[in-house]
C-alpha positions in Angstrom: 225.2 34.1 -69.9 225.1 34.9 -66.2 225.6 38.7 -67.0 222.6 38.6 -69.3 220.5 37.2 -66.9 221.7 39.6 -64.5 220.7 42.8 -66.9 217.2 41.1 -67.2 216.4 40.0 -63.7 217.5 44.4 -63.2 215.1 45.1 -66.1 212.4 43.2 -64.9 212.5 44.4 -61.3 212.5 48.4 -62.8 209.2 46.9 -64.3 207.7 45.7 -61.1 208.5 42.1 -61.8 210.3 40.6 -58.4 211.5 37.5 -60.5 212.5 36.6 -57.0 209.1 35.9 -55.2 206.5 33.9 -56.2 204.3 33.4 -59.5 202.0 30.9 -60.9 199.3 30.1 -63.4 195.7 29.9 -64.3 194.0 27.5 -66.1 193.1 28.2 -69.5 190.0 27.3 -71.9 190.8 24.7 -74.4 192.0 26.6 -77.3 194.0 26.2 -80.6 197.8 26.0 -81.0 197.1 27.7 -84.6 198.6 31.1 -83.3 202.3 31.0 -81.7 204.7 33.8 -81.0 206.0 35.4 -84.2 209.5 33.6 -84.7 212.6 35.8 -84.4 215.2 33.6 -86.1 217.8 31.8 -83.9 220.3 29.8 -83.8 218.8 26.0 -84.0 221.1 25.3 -81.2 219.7 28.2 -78.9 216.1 27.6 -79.7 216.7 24.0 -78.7 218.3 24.8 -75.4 215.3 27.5 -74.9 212.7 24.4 -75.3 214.2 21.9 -73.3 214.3 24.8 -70.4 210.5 25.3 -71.0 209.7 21.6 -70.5 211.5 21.8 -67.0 209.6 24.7 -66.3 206.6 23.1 -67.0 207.1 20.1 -64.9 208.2 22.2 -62.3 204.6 24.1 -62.4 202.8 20.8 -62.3 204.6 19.6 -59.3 203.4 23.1 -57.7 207.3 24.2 -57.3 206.0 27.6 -58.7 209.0 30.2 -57.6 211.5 28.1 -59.3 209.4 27.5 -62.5 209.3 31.1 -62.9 213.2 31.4 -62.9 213.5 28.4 -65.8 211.0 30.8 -67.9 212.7 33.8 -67.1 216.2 31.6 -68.1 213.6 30.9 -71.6 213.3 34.1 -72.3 216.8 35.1 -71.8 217.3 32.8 -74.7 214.4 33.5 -77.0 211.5 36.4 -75.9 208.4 34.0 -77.7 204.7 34.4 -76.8 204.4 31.1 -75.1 207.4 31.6 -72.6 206.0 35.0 -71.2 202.0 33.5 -71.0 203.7 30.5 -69.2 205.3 32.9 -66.4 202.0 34.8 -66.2 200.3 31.6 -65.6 202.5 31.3 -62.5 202.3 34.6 -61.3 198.4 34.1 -61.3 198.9 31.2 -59.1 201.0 32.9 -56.9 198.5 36.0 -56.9 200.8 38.4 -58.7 198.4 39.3 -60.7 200.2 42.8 -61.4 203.4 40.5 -62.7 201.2 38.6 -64.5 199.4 41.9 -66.7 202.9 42.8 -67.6 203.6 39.5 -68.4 200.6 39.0 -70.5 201.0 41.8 -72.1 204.2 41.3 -73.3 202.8 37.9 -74.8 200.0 40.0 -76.9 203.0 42.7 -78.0 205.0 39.4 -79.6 201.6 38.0 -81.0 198.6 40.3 -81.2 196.9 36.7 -82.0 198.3 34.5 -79.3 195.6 34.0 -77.4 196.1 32.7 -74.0 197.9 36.2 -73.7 194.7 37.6 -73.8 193.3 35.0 -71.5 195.8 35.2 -68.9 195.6 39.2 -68.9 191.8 38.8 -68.5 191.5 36.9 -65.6 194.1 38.7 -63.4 192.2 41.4 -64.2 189.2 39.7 -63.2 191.0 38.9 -59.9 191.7 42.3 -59.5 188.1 43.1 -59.8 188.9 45.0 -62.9 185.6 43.8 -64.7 185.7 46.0 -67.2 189.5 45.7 -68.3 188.7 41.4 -68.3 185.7 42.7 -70.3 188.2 43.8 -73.3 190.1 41.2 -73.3 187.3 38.4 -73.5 185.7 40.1 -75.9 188.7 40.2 -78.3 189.0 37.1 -77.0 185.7 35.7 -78.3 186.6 37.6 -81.8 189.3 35.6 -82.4 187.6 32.3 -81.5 184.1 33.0 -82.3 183.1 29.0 -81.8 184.8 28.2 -78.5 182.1 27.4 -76.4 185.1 27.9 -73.4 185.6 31.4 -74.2 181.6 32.4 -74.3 181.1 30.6 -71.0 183.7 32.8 -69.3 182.8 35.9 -71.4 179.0 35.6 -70.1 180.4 34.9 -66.5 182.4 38.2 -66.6 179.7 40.4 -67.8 177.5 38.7 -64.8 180.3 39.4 -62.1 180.4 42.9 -63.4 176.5 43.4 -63.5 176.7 42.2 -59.8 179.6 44.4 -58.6 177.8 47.2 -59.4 174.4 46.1 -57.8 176.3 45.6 -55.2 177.5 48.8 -54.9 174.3 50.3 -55.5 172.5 48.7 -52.6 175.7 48.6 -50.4 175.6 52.6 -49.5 174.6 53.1 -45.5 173.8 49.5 -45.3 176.9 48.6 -42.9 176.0 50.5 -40.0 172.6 50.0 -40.2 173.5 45.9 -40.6 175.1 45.7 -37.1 172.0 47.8 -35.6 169.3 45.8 -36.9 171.6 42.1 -35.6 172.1 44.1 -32.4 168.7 44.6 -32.1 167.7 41.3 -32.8 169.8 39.7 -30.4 167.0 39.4 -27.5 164.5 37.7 -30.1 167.0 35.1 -31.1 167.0 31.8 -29.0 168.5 28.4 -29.5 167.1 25.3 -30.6 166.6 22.8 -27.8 168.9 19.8 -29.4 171.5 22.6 -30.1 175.3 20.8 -29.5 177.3 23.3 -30.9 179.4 26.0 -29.0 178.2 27.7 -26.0 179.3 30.9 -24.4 179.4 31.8 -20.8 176.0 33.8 -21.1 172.9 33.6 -23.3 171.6 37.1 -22.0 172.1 40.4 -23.7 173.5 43.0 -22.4 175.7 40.5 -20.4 174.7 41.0 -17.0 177.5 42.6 -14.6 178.1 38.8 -12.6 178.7 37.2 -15.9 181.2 36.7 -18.5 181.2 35.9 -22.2 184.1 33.9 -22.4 186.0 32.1 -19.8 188.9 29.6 -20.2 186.5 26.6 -20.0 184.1 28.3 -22.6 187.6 28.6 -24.6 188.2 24.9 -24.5 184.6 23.8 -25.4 185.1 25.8 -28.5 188.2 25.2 -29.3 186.9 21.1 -29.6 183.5 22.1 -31.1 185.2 23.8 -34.4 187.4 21.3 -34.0 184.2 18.3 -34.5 183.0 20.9 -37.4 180.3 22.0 -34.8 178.6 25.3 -36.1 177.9 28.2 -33.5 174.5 29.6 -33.5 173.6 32.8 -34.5 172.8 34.5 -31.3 176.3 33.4 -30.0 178.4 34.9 -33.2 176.4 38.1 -32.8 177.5 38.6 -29.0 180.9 37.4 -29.6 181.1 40.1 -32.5 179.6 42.6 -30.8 181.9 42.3 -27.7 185.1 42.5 -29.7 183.5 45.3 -31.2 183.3 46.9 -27.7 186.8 46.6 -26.6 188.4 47.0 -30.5 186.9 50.4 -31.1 188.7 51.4 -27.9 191.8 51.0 -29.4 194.4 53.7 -31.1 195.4 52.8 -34.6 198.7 52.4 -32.9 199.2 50.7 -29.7 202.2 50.4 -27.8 203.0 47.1 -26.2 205.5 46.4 -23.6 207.7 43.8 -24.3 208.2 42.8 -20.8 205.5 43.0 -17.9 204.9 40.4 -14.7 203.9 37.4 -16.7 205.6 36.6 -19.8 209.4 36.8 -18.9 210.0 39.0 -22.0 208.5 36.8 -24.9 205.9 37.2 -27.6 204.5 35.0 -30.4 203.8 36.3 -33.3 201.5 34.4 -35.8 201.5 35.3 -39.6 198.5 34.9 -41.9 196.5 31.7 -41.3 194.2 32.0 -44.2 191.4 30.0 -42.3 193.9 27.3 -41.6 191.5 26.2 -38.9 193.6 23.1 -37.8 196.8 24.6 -38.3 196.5 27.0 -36.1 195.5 24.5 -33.8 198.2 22.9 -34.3 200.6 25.7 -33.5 198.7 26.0 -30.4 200.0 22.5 -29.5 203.5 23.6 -30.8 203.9 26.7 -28.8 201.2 26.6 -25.9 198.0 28.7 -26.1 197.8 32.7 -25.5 197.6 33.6 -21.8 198.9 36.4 -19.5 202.3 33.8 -19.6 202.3 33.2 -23.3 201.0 36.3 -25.0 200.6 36.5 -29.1 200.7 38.8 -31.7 198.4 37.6 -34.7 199.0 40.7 -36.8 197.9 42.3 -40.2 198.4 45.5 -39.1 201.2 47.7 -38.0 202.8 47.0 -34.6 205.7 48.8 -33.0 207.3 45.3 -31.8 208.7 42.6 -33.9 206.2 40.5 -35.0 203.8 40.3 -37.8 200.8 37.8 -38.3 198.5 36.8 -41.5 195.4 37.4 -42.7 192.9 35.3 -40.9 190.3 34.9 -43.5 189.5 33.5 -47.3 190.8 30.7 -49.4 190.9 28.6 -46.3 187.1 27.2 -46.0 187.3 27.5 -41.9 187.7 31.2 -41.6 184.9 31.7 -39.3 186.5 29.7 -36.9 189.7 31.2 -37.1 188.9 34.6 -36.5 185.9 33.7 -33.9 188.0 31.7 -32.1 190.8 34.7 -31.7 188.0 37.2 -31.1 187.1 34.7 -28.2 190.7 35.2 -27.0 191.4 38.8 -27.3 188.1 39.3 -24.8 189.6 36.4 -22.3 193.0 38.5 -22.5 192.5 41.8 -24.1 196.4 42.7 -23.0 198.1 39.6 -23.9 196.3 38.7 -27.3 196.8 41.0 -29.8 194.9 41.2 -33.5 196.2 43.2 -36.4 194.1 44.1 -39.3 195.4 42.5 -43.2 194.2 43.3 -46.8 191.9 40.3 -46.3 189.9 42.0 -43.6 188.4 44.0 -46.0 185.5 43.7 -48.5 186.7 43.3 -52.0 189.1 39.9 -51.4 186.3 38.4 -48.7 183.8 38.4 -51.7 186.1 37.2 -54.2 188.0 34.9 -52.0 185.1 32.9 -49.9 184.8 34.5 -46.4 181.8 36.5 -47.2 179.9 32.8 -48.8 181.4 31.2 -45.7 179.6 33.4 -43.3 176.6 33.3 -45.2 176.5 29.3 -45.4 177.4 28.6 -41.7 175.0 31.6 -40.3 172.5 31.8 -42.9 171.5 35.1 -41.9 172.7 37.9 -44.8 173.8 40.6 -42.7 175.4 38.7 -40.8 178.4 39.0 -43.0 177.9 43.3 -42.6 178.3 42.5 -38.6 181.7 40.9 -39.3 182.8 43.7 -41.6 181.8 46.3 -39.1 183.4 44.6 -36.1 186.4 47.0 -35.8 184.3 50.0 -37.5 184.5 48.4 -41.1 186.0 45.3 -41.4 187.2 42.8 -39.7 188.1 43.0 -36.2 191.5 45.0 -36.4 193.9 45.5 -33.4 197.2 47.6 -34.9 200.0 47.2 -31.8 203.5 48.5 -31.2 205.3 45.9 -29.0 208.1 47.5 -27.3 209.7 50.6 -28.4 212.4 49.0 -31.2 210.3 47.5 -33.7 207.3 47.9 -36.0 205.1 45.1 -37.1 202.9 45.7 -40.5 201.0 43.4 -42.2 202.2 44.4 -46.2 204.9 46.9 -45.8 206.6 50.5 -45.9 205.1 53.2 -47.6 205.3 55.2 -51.2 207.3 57.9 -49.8 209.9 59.0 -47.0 209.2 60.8 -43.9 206.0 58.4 -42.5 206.1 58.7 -38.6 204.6 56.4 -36.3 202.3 59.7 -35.5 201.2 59.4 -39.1 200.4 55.9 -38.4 198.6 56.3 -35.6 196.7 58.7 -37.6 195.4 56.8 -39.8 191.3 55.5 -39.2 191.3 52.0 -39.4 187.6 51.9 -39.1 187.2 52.2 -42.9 187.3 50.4 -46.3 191.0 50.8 -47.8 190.8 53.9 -50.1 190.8 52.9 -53.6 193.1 55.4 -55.0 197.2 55.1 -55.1 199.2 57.1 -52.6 197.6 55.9 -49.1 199.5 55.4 -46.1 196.8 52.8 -45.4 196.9 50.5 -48.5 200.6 51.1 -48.1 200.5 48.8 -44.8 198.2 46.0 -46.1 199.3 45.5 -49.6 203.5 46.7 -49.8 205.9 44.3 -50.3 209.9 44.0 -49.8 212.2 43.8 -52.6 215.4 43.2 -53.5 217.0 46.3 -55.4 216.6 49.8 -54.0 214.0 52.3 -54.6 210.5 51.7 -55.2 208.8 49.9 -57.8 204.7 49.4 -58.5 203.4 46.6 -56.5 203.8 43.0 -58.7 200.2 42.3 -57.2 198.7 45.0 -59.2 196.7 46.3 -56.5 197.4 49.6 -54.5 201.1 49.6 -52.2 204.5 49.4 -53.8 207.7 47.4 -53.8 210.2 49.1 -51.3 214.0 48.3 -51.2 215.9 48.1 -48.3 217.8 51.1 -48.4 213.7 52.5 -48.1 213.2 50.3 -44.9 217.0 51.2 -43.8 216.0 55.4 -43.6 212.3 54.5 -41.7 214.3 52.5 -39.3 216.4 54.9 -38.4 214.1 57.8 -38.8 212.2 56.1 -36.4 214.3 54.5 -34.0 213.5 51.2 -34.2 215.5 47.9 -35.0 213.6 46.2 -37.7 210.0 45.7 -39.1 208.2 42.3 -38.9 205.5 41.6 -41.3 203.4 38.5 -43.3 202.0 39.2 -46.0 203.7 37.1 -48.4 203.9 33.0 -48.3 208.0 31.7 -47.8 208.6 28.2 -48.9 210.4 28.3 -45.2 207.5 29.5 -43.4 209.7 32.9 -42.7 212.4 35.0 -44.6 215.2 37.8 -43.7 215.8 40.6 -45.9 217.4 43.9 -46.1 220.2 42.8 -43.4 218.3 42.4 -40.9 215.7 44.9 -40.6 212.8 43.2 -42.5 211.3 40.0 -41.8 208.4 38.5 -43.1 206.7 35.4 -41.3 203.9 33.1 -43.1 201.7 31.0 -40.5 199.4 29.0 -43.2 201.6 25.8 -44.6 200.9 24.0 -47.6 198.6 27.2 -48.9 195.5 26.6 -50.5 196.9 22.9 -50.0 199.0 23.0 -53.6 202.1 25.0 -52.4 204.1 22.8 -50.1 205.6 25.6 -48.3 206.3 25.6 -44.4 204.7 27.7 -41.9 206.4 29.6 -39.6 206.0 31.2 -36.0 208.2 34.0 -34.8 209.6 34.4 -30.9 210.8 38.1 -30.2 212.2 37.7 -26.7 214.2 40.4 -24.6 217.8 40.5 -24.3 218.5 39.3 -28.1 218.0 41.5 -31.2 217.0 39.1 -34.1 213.6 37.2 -34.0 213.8 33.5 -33.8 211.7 31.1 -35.9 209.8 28.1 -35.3 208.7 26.0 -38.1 206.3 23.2 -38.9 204.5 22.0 -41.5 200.5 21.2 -42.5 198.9 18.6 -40.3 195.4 16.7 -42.3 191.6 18.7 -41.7 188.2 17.4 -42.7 187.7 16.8 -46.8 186.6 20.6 -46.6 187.9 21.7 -50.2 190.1 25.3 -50.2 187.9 27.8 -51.3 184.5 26.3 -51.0 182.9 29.5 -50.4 185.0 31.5 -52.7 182.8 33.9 -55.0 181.2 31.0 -58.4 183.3 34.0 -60.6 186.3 33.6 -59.2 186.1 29.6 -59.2 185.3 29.7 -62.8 188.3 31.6 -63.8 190.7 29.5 -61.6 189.6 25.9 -63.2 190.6 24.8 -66.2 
């Protein structure tokens, strides 16, 4: 048996599928049992042993232990390829945001069973994740033809058709807005004043342009903040603007690709480095308590971007429903210490996940001011405020991962313009560094998220390395049940800051400590400490929320 599973687990990886990483699955409308998998006959025996596999794997999804539910379907399927095994593992794989895995997955359902359908309804909404409207479009409509009186099915039919209608209004109205959004905010800033029973955060100055004697943020205005998003306080308007603006300022300074010395007069050699946080408000507060919090003596590296160091750190935004604190609060501390706090850009500082995912309804509820939202995208140029750093002259930090093909210098890095939407189309050195993920076998496979980047191996990472001269990457990217994870011996690791994610996963978080004088990273973890009855994803887009629930 174990060599069978071995020549599938290879299969499956050729196809994109790391059956090693983590899957999960949607919930699905209510809908008949009439249509199962064709049955290929079987051995009694083997179909029973099959079953009894499936009903772990099932309870293992329902206790939210989603990597190792995927590995009892996969053992399923070893046994017996049916309709119901392969829809199961796409379920997980939407969970787990693999949405790629899950199309292939799906996919293979509807091959076994052109009539099973929760194939077709697992295909459609990772598609629908994906923001492949029309693609979900097929498949609800087939869908709908094979149901014709399932209320379920019409509802989310009619909700894709909206979300596609919108996308492309969106679009439509969304050409030379950006620039102009931060102008018009800019200009508004004088005009703006605050309420006189305002409580909530205060900066160091309420003029603009900040006059030469004054100063935006200060330690003490750091503290007062730190406690006002703590007591769910909201900042006004005028505030965010000047705080965005100023970040704006120093960020656009900045090379794509910035080196970092490891050591200078301060910090006796160390960095922290800080993986996504997801708008973990209170976790990251929390690892603050754990580890001290940045200064000139205890610098950080929160980064989504690539860095030539050793340290990587998440996304700061969406799913997480205080991502405007998050990444306001860090803005805050990249002005107080502009060479000691260092922000890297992630595929969630970009436009398509913050409207599907709930940053761009999170800055719309807590500002109420529409453009507001444009300001936050512009920040670094186009998106969220993005500082790419190289700390020290041996290692590279990246948010996702290596790139489609040999021969990327760090000159081709620095190269790159940050200040810009990810390019849609496959093949970019860009999407290669937010969305790109580590795998086990060598080579390159097509990214299991379905999105732009690709699966490299670590014979891929092994000839950057040393094309490069540098000791290993560090990157996020990915959640790790441990908070952290070493692969390719020693010259890829991958550190996840946000713990309990989207409070259903139960993982760890992890910080990582690249100090002089040793060559390996070392990891501190914790886990998820309680915040306000806030659900996950309260501003995420009313599409996306409809496809996720049952």
């Amino acid at each position: 048996m174990m060599n069978h599973v071995k020549y599938f687990e290879h299969n499956f990886f050729n196809r994109g599928i790391n059956l090693r990483r983590q899957f999960a699955l949607s919930v699905v409308p209510k809908m008949t049992e009439a249509s199962q998998s064709p049955a290929v006959e079987l051995p009694t025996r083997g179909m029973e042993e099959a079953e009894k596999i499936k009903v772990l794997a099932n309870q293992l999804f329902s206790e939210g232990e989603y990597e190792k539910a995927i590995e009892k379907y996969t053992e399923a399927i070893v046994i017996k390829e049916t309709a119901v095994y392969y829809s199961n593992r796409a379920f997980c794989h939407i969970r787990l945001e693999n949405y790629g895995s899950a199309i292939t997955d799906a996919t293979r359902a509807i091959q076994l069973d052109p009539r099973f359908q929760k194939g077709y309804y697992r295909r459609a909404t990772a598609n629908f994740m994906l923001k492949k409207f029309e693609k979900a479009l097929i498949d609800f409509r087939e869908l709908s033809r094979l149901t014709p009186n399932n209320p379920d099915v019409k509802e989310r039919l009619a909700e894709c058709e909206r979300a596609a209608r919108y996308e492309a209004f969106q679009r439509a109205i969304a050409m030379d807005a950006e620039p102009l959004a931060s102008v018009v905010l800019a200009n508004q800033i004088a005009s703006l004043s605050l309420p006189k029973d305002y409580n909530g955060p205060r900066l160091g100055t309420v003029d603009w342009p900040i006059p030469a004697n004054e100063r935006l943020i200060t330690p003490e205005v750091i503290v007062q903040m730190t406690e006002d998003f703590r007591n769910q306080k909201r900042i006004h308007l005028k505030y965010g603007v000047m705080l965005l603006l100023s970040a704006r300022n120093l960020l656009d300074r900045l090379p794509t690709l910035v080196d970092i010395p490891l050591f200078d007069q301060t910090n006796n050699g160390r960095y922290t480095v800080v993986g996504d946080t997801h708008g973990q408000y209170y976790d990251l507060l929390h690892i603050f308590e754990l580890n001290g919090t940045p200064s000139p003596a205890n610098p950080y590296l929160f980064t989504d971007g690539p860095i030539r160091f050793a340290e990587p750190s998440g996304t700061y935004v969406d799913r997480g429903s205080f991502s405007v604190e998050v990444i306001l609060l860090l803005l805050a501390y990249k002005l107080l210490y502009p060479a000691h706090v260092h922000l890297l850009r992630g595929n969630h500082e970009s436009h398509n996940p913050n409207s599907m995912y709930g940053f761009d309804g999170e800055v719309r509820a807590k500002f109420g001011a529409p453009r507001m939202f444009d300001l936050f995208k512009a920040a670094p140029g186009a998106q969220l405020p993005a500082d790419r750093s190289a700390l020290g002259p041996r290692v590279l930090c990246l948010h996702g991962g290596l790139f489609h093909r040999d021969g990327v210098t760090l000159a081709d890095i620095n190269a790159i313009d940050r200040k810009r939407e990810p390019p849609d189309e496959a093949n970019s050195l860009m999407s290669d560094i937010l969305w790109s993920d580590p795998q086990v076998l060598p080579g390159r496979s097509p990214s299991k998220r379905g999105t732009q980047g690709f699966n490299f191996g670590p014979d891929v990472t092994q000839r950057f390395c040393e094309g490069n001269k540098i000791d290993f990457i560090m990157r996020s990217h990915e959640q790790q049940p441990d908070g952290y994870v070493a692969a390719h011996p020693g010259r890829c690791y991958t550190v996840f800051s946000a713990p309990n994610y989207c409070d259903q996963l139960h993982n760890k978080g992890s910080i990582a400590h690249i100090m002089g004088g040793r060559r390996d990273p070392e990891f501190v973890q914790y886990t998820c400490v309680p915040h306000p009855d806030v659900p996950v994803m309260n501003y995420a887009n009313p599409f996306m929320k409809m496809m996720m629930r049952g």
